[in-house]
DRENRONU-294240 format. One line per 3 residues: number of its first residue (from 1); their letters; for each residue x, y, z of N, C-alpha, C, O. Coordinates in steps of 0.02 Angstrom, whole numbers, m for minus. Atoms other than C-alpha are relative to their C-alpha. Layout:
BEGIN
NUM) a) X Y Z X Y Z X Y Z X Y Z; ...
***
This chain:
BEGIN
1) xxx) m63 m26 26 m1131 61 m46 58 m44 25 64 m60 84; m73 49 m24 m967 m48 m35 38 61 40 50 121 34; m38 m31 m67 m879 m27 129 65 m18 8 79 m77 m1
4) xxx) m61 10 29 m699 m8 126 41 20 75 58 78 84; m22 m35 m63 m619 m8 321 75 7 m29 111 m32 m59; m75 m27 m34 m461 99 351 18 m12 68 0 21 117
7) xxx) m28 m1 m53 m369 27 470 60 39 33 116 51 10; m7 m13 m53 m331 97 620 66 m1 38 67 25 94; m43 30 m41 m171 41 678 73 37 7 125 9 m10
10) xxx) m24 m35 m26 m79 195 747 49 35 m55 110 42 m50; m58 m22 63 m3 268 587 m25 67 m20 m85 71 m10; 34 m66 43 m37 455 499 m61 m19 m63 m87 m70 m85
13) xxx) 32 m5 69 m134 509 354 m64 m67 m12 m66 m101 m63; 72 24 m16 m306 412 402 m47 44 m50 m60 24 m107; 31 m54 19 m405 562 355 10 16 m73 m34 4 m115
16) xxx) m22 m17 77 m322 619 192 m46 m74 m64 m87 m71 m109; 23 54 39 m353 439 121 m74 m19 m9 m101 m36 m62; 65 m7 13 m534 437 184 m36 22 m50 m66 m11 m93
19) xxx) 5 m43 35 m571 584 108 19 m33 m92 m29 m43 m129; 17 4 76 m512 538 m80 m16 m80 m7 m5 m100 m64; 45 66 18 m596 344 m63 m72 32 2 m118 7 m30
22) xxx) 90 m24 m1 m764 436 m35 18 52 m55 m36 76 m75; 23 m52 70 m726 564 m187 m13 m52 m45 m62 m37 m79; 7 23 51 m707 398 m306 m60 m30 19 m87 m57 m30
25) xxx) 73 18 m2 m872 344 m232 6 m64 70 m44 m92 94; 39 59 m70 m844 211 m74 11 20 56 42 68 79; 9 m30 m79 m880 206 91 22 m23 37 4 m74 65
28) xxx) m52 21 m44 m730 213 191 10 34 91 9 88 120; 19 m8 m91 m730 187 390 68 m25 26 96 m79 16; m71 m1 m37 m571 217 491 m34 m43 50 m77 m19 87
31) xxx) 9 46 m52 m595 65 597 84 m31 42 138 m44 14; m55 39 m42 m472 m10 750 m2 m66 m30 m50 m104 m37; m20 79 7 m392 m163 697 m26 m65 27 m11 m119 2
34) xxx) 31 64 m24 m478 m285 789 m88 3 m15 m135 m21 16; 88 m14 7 m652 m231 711 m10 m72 m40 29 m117 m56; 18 96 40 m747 m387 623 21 23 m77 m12 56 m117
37) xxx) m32 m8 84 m639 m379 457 m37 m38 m58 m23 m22 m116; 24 25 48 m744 m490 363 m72 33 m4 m112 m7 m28; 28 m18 10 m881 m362 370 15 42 m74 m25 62 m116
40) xxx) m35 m50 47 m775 m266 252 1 m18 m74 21 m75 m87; m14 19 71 m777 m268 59 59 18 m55 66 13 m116; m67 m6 18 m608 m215 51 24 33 57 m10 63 99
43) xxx) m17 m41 m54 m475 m150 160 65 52 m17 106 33 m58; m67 m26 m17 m338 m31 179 34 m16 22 11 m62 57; m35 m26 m51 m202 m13 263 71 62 m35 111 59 m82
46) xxx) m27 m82 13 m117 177 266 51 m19 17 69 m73 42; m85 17 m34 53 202 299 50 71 9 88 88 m37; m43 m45 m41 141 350 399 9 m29 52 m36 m41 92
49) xxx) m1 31 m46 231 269 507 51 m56 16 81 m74 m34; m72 31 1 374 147 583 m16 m75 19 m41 m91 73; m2 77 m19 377 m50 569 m1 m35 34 m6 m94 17
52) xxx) m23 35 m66 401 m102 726 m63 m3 51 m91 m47 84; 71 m21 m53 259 m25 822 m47 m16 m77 m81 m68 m82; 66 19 58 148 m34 656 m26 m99 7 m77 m126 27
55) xxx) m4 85 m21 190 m245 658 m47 m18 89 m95 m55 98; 27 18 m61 147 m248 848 m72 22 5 m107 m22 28; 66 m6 20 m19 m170 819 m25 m36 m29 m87 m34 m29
58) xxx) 51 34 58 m73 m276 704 10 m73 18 m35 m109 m2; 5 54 m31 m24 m430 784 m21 m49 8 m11 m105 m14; 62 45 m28 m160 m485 878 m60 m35 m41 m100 m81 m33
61) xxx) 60 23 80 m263 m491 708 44 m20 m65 24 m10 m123; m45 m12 47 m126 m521 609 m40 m59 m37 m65 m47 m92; 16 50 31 m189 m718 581 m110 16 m45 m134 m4 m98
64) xxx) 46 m30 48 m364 m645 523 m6 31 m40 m58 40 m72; 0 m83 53 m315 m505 421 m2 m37 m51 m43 m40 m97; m22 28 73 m202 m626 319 m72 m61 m29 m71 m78 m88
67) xxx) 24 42 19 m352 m754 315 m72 29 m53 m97 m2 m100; 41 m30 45 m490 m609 248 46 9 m62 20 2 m117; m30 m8 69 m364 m581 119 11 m53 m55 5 m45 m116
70) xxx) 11 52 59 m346 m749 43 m52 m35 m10 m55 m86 m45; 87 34 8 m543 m784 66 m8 56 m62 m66 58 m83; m1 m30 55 m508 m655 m81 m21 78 24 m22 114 m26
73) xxx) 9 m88 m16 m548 m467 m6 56 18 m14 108 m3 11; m32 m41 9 m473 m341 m98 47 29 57 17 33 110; m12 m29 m39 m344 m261 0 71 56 m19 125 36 m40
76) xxx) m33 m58 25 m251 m95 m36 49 36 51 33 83 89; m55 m44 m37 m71 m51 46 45 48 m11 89 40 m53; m43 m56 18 10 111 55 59 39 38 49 66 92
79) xxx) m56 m2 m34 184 153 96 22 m30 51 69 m59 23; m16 40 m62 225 68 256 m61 m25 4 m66 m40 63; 46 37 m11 45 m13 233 19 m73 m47 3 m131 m34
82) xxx) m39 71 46 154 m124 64 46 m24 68 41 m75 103; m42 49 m32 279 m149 168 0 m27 55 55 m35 81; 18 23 m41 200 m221 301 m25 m81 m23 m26 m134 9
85) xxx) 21 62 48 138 m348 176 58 m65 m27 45 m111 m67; m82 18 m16 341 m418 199 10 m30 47 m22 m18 98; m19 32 m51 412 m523 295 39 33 80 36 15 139
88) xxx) m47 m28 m55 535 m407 394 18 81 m40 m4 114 m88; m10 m74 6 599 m247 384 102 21 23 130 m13 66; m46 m20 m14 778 m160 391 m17 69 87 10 84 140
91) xxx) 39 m45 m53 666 m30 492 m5 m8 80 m14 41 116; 13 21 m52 657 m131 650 m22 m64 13 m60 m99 m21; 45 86 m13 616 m291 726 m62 5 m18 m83 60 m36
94) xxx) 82 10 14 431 m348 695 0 m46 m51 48 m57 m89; 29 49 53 351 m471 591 m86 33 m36 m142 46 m14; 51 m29 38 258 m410 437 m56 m68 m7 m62 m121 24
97) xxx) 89 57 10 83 m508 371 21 m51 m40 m19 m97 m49; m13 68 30 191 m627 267 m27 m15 m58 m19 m72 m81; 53 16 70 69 m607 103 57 m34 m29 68 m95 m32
100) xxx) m78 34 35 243 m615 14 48 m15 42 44 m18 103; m73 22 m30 413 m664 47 38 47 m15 24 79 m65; m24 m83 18 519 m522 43 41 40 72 45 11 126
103) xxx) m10 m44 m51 590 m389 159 8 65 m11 10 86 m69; 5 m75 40 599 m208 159 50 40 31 53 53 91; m68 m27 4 772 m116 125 m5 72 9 m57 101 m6
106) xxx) m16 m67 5 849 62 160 20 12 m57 49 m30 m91; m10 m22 80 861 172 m3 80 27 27 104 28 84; m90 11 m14 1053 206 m16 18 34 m61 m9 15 m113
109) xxx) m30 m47 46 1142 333 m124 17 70 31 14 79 92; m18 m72 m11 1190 509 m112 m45 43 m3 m31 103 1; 70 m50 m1 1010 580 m123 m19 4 65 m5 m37 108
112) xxx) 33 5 m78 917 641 27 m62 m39 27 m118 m31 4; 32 29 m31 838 525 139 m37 22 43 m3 62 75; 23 47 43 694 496 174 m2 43 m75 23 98 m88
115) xxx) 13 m40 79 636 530 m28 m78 33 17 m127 3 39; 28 m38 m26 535 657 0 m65 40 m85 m59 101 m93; 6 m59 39 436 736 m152 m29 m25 m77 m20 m85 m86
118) xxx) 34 64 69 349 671 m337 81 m25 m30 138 m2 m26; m41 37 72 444 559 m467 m45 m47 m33 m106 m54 m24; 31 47 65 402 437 m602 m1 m47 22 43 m70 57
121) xxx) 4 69 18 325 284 m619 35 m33 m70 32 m2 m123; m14 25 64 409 158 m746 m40 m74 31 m27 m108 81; 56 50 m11 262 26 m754 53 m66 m35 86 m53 m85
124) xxx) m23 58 30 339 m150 m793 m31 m38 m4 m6 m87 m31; 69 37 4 173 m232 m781 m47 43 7 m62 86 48; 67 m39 m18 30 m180 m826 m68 m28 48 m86 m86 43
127) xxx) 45 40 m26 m106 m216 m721 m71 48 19 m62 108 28; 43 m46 m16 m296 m153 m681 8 49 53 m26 100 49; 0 m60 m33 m245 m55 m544 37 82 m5 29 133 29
130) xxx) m3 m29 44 m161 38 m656 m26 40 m80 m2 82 m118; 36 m29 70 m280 71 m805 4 55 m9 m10 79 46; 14 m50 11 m273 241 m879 64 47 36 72 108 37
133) xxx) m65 m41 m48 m116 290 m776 75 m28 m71 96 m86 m74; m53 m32 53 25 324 m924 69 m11 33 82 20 85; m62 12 m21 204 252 m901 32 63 4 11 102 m39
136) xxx) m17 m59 m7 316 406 m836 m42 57 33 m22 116 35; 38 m35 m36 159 469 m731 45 21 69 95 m6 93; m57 m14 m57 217 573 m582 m62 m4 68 m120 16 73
139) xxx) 57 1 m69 150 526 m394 61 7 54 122 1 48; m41 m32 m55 216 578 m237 16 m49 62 m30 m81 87; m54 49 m28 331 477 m132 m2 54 99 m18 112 108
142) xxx) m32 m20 m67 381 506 80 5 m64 39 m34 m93 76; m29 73 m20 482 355 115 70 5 20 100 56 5; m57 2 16 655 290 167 9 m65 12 67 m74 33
145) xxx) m6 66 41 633 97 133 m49 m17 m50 m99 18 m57; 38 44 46 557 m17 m1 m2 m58 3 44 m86 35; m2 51 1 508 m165 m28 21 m49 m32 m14 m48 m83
148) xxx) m54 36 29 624 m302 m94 m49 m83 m9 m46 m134 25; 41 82 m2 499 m453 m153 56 m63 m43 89 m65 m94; m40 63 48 579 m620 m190 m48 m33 m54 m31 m90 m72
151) xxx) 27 44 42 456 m674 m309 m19 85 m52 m76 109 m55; 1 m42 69 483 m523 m457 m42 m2 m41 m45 47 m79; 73 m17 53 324 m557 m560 m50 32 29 m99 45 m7
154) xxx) 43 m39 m23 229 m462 m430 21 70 m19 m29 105 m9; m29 m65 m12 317 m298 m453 m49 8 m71 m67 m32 m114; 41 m13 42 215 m191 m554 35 81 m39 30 99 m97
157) xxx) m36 m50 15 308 m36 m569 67 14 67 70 m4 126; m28 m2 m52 458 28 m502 32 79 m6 8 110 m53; m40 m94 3 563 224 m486 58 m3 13 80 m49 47
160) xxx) m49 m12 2 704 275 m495 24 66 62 m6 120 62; m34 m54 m73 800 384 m328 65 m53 22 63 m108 48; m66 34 m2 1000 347 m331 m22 m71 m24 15 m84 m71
163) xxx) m9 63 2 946 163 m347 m76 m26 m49 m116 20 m56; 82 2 42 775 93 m459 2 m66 72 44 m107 91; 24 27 m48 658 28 m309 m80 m17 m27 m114 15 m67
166) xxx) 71 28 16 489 m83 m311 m37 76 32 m23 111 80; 20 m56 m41 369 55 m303 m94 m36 m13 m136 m6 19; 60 m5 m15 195 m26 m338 18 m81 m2 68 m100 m31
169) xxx) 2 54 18 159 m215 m318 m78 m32 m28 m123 9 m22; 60 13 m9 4 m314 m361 m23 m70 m18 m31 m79 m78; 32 76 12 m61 m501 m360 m44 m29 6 m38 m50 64
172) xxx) 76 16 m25 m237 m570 m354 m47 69 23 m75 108 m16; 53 m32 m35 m336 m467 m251 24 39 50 m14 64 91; m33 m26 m28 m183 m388 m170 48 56 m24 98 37 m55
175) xxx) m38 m28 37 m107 m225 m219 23 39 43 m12 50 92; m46 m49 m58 28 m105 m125 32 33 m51 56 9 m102; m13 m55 30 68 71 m179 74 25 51 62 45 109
178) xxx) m52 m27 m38 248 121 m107 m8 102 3 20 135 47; 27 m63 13 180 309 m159 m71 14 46 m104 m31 73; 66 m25 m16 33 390 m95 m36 55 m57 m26 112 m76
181) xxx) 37 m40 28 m113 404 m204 m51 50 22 m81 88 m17; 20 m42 m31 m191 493 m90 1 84 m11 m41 129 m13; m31 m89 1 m92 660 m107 53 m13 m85 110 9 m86
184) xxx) m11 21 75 m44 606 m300 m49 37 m47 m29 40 m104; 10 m71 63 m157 740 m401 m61 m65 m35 m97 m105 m5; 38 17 27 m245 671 m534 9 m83 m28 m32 m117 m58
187) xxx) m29 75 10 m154 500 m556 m23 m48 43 m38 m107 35; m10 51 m47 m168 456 m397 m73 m24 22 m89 m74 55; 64 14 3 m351 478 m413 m37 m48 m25 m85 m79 m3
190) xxx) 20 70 57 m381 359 m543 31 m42 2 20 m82 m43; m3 73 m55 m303 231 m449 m39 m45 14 m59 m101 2; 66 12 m62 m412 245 m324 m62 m3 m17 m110 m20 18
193) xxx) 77 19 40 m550 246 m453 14 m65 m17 m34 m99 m1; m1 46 m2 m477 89 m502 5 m78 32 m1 m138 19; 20 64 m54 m473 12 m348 m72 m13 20 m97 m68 33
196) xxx) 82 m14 m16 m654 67 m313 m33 m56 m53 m79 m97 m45; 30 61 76 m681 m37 m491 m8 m56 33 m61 m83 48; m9 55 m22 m610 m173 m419 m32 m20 40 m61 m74 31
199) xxx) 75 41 m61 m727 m190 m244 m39 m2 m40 m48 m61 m54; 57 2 m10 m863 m152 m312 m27 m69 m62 m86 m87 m55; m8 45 53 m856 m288 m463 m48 m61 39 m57 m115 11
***
């Protein structure tokens, strides 16, 4: 069965995510960050959790993580697991994994921070990790930055809260969900069935 580690690296909602990668069928192992990553046939990384200490965790493996990722392993980030995938952060000092170039901004308007609660996707690319997921689908958000990529043909969808923010990205063999499909219903399921597509291919 394709093995799919969740890393480890001191953040919430471990468990939750487990849980719906083993309903679409793979076999996902909450592993510490310094486990042998190229055992893995894809990876996570979850995201409850604050930039600074998340960055310093990840560190020590930071130059392997990024090197399983462009030896081509899938790798699937969610909420503060995208934007870790950034250069920097408004959030706090730290240095993200650098995939992109980019940094990740405070949301700003007169709505309540963080955004707390479902809204819409407006897909501006389509892409497989999207299949079967319907422009105007609703998935559930608990954030109060995003990610700001300088290279705009990655953005794949984005939402609207006071301001329209990147909310999914995805390039090669790299995709980041600013939402959690996790706790996303039936959308967020078939995602995650489509990421499952994707390892196991």
């Amino acid at each position: 069965m394709t093995q799919v580690f969740i890393l480890d690296y001191g953040v919430g909602n471990l468990l939750s995510l487990k849980v719906a990668l083993e309903k679409v069928g793979l076999n996902a192992k909450i592993t510490p960050p310094d486990t042998q990553l190229k055992k893995a046939d894809a990876i996570t990384l979850p995201g409850v959790g604050n930039f600074t200490a998340a960055s310093k965790s990840l560190a020590p493996v930071k130059s392997d993580l990024v090197n399983v990722v462009q030896d081509g392993v899938p790798i699937l980030g969610i909420c503060l697991g995208l934007q870790l995938f950034f250069q920097t952060s408004e959030e706090g000092p730290g240095e993200g994994l650098a995939l992109f170039k980019g940094k990740n901004i405070r949301l700003k308007g007169n709505l309540k921070i963080p955004h707390m609660g479902w809204n819409s996707l407006r897909i501006v690319k389509q892409n497989e990790l999207f299949d079967g997921v319907s422009d105007g689908a609703y998935v559930y958000f608990v954030h109060s930055l995003y990610p700001e990529p300088e290279d705009k043909t990655i953005i794949c969808a984005q939402t609207e809260y006071s301001n329209l923010f990147t909310s999914a990205v995805a390039d090669k063999n790299i995709f980041g969900t600013q939402f959690h499909p996790e706790k996303s219903g039936d959308v967020g399921l078939q995602i995650l069935q489509n990421f499952a597509r994707i390892v196991s291919r």
